[in-house]
C-alpha positions, 0 to 999 in steps of 0.5 A, spaced: 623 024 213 620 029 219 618 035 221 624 041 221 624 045 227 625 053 227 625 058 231 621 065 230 620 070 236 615 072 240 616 080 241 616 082 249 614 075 252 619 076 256 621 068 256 613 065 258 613 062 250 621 060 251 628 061 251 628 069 254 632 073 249 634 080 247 629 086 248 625 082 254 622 076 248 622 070 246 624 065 241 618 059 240 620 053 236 615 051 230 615 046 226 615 044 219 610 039 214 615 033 214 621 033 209 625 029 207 633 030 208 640 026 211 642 032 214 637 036 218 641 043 219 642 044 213 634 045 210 632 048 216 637 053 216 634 054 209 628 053 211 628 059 216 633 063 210 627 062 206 621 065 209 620 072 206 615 074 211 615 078 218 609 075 220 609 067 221 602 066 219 597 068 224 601 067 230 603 072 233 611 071 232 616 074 228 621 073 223 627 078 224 631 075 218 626 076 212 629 082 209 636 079 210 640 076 204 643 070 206 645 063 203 646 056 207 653 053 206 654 048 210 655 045 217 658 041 222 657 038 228 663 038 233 662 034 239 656 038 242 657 044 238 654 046 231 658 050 227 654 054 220 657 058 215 653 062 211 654 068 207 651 075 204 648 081 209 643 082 214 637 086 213 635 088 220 630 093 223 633 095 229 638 094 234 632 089 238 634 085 232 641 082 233 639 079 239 633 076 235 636 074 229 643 071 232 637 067 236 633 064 231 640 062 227 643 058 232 637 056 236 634 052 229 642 049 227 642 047 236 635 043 234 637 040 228 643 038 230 642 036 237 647 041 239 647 045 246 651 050 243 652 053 236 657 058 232 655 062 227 659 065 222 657 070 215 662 071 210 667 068 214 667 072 220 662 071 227 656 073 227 657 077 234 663 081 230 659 082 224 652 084 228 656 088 233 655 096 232 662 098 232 
């Protein structure tokens, strides 16, 4: 049992609260009351696929996957990369929103799993391949 940790983003922070990403942002990590599991990725992943709202609370970041409709269906740690699959369709507001979103997916399952890196796959593609705006 312990806290989950997920990522939101800080909108033009220009990496002073965190990682520096996309549109000059930042991805800030935060925690959850703890939880009881025997695999982390997945119920932060599904943590952060939960939360509904833009705003994190009173916070100032934000959550640029609330509108998508997406569903954890497994992970996999291969020696230090995560791997996660999940299915459904992003709903972003904007093209700052890739980078954002890509972000706070793989940083959550690099968190959870103890990984330095993370691939992302939706519906059996990768997540830069579904993002792309090609």
């Amino acid at each position: 049992m312990a806290p989950l940790t997920v990522y939101y983003v800080a909108v033009d922070d220009n990496g002073v609260s965190g990682p520096r990403i996309g549109c000059g942002d930042s991805l800030v990590a935060t925690t959850t009351a703890p939880v009881r599991f025997t695999d982390q990725v997945g119920p932060s992943v599904r943590t952060l696929l939960a939360n509904k709202s833009r705003d994190v609370g009173l916070s100032g970041l934000i959550n640029v996957l609330y509108q998508s409709n997406l569903t954890y269906l497994g992970g996999e740690l291969n020696g230090s990369t995560i791997t996660t699959w999940l299915s459904g369709q992003f709903m972003l507001g904007g093209v700052c929103d890739i980078p954002r979103a890509k972000a706070q997916l793989e940083y959550t399952a690099m968190a959870a799993s103890g990984a330095t890196s993370a691939q992302v796959f939706v519906n059996g593609r990768p997540i830069d391949e579904v993002l792309s705006l090609k």
